[in-house]
C-alpha positions in Angstrom: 0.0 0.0 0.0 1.3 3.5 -1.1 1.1 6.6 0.7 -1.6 7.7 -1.5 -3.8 5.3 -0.1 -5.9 4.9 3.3 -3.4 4.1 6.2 -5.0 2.4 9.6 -3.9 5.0 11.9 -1.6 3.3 15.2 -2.8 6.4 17.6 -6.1 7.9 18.3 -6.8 10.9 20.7 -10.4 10.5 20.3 -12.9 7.5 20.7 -14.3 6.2 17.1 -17.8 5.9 16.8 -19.9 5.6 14.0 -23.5 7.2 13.2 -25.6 4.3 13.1 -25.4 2.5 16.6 -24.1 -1.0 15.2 -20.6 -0.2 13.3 -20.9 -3.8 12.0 -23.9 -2.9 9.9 -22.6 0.7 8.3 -21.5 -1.2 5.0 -24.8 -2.9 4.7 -26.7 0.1 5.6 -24.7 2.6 3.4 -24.9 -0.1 0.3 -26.7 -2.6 0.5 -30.0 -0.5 1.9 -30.0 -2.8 5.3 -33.3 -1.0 7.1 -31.9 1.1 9.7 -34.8 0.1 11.8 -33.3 -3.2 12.2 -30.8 -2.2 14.0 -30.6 -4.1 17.1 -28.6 -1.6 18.5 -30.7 1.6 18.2 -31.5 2.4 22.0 -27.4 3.1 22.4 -27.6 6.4 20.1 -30.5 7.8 23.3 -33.1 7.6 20.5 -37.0 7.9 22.2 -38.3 5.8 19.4 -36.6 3.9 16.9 -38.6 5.6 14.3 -36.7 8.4 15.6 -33.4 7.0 15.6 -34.1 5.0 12.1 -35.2 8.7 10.7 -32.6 10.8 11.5 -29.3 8.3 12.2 -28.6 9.1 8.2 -28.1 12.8 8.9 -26.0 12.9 11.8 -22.5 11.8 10.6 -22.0 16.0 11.7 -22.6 15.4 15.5 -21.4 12.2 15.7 -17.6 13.7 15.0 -18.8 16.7 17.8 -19.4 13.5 19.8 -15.9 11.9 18.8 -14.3 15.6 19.8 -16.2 15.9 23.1 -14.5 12.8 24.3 -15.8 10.0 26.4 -17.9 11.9 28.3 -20.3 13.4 25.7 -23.5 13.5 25.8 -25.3 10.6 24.0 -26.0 11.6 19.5 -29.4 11.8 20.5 -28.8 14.5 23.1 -26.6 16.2 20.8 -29.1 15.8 18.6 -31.7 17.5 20.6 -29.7 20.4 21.3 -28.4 21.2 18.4 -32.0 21.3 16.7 -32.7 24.1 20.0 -30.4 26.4 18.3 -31.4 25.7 14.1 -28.2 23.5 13.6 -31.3 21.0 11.6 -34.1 22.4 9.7 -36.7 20.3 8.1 -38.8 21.6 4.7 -41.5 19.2 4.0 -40.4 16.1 5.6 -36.9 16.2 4.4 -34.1 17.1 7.2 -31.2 19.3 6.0 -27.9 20.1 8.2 -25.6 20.2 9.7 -26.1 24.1 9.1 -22.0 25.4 10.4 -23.4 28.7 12.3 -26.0 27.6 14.8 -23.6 24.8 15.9 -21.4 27.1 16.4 -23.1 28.9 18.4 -24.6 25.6 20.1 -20.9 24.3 20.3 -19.8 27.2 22.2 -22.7 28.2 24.6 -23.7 24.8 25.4 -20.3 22.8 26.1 -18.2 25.8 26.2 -16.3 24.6 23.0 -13.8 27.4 20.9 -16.2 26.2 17.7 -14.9 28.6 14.4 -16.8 27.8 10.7 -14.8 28.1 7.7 -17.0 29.0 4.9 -13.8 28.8 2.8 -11.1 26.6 3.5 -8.1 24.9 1.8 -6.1 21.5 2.8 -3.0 23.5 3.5 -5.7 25.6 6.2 -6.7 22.4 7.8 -3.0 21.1 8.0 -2.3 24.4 10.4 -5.1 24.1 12.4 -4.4 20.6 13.5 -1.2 21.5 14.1 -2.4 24.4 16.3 -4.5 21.8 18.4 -7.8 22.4 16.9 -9.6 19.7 15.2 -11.3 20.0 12.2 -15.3 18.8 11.2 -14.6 18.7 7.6 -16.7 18.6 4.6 -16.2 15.8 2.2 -17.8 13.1 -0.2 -18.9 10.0 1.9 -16.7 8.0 -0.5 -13.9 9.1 1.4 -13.5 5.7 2.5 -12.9 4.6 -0.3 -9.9 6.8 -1.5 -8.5 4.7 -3.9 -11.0 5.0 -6.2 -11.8 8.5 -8.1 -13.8 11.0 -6.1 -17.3 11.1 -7.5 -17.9 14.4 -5.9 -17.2 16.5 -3.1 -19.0 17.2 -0.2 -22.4 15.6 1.6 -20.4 13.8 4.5 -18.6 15.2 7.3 -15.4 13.2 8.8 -13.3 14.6 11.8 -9.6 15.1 11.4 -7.9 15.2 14.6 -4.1 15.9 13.8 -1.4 15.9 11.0 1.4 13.1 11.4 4.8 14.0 11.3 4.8 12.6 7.8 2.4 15.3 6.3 -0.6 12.3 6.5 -4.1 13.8 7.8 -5.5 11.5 10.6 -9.5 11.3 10.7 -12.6 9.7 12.2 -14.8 8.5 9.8 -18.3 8.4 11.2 -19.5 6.0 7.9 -16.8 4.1 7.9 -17.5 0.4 7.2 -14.1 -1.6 8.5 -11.6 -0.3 11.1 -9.2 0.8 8.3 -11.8 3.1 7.1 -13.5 4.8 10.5 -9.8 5.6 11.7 -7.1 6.2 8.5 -4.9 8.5 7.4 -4.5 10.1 3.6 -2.1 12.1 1.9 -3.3 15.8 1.7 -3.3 15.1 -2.5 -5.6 12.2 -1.9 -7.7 13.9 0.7 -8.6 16.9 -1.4 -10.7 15.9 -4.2 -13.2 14.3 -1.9 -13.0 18.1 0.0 -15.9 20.7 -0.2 -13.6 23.5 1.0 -15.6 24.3 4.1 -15.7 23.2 7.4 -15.6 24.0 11.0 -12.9 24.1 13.7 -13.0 22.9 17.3 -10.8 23.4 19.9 
């Protein structure tokens, strides 16, 4: 395996966790349309309901890397989840549920846990590589075929991972909330392989 290719990462700062409460069933759930309310699982992410948790598990790859950067002690996604719709971080028009929206989890971020949260409307590889190297982590916007890196970008954007540092070899380390295997929730890419699958915005967390 290259450098240009996804590297299992050998240190992790923050806990992985995925988006949909059974990591064994992302790949089945993000290809081969497993129903997300048979997931045996579902009561971990402090859904109510599982219609609840089968509804919205889909959209919440954003707060699932606030969850990774909070640390062991965060809240449960469905707590997060709650909170962040308090302050607009969701919106739904006609049944269908759009976010994360950067700004009001921001603001939700910094008044709620007391987190330094910064959005970056506009923002570059080389501008993530210095804020991880100034401590701060990164929610990052990014195709969800990111784990998958080997294989042309289709697109950019749609997904957000969370990159926690920059290795001392110039290789980006980041949670994948989607990912389907352990190489692909926790890996590392070369900044050239990381950018096509980048939307150039994100938000910053420190």
């Amino acid at each position: 395996m290259t450098r240009s290719t996804m590297q299992p990462c050998t240190t992790c700062a923050a806990p992985v966790q995925t988006q949909f409460a059974s990591p064994e069933l992302v790949a089945p759930i993000v290809y081969e349309d497993f129903d997300r309310a048979a997931d045996p699982a579902w009561r971990t992410s402090g859904a109510a309901t599982l219609a609840d948790y089968a509804r919205w598990c889909g959209h919440l790859c954003g707060l699932t890397c606030y969850r990774m950067a909070l640390g062991p002690s965060a809240p449960s996604l469905f707590e997060l989840r709650d909170g962040a719709l308090k302050y607009g971080a969701y919106t739904e028009a006609d049944g269908v549920i759009k976010g994360l929206v950067y700004a009001p989890f921001a603001e939700y971020a910094r008044e709620a846990h007391g987190v330094d949260a910064t959005v970056h409307r506009h923002l570059s590889v080389a501008e993530i590589g210095t804020l991880l190297d100034e401590g701060r982590r990164v929610i990052a916007s990014v195709h969800y075929e990111i784990r998958r890196p080997d294989r042309p970008a289709p697109g950019r954007g749609g997904h957000l991972v969370l990159l926690t540092r920059r290795t001392a070899e110039g290789l980006l380390h980041f949670h994948n909330p989607s990912g389907i295997d352990a190489r692909t929730r926790t890996a590392e890419l070369t900044a050239d392989r990381f950018e096509p699958f980048f939307a150039g915005r994100g938000v910053s967390l420190r």
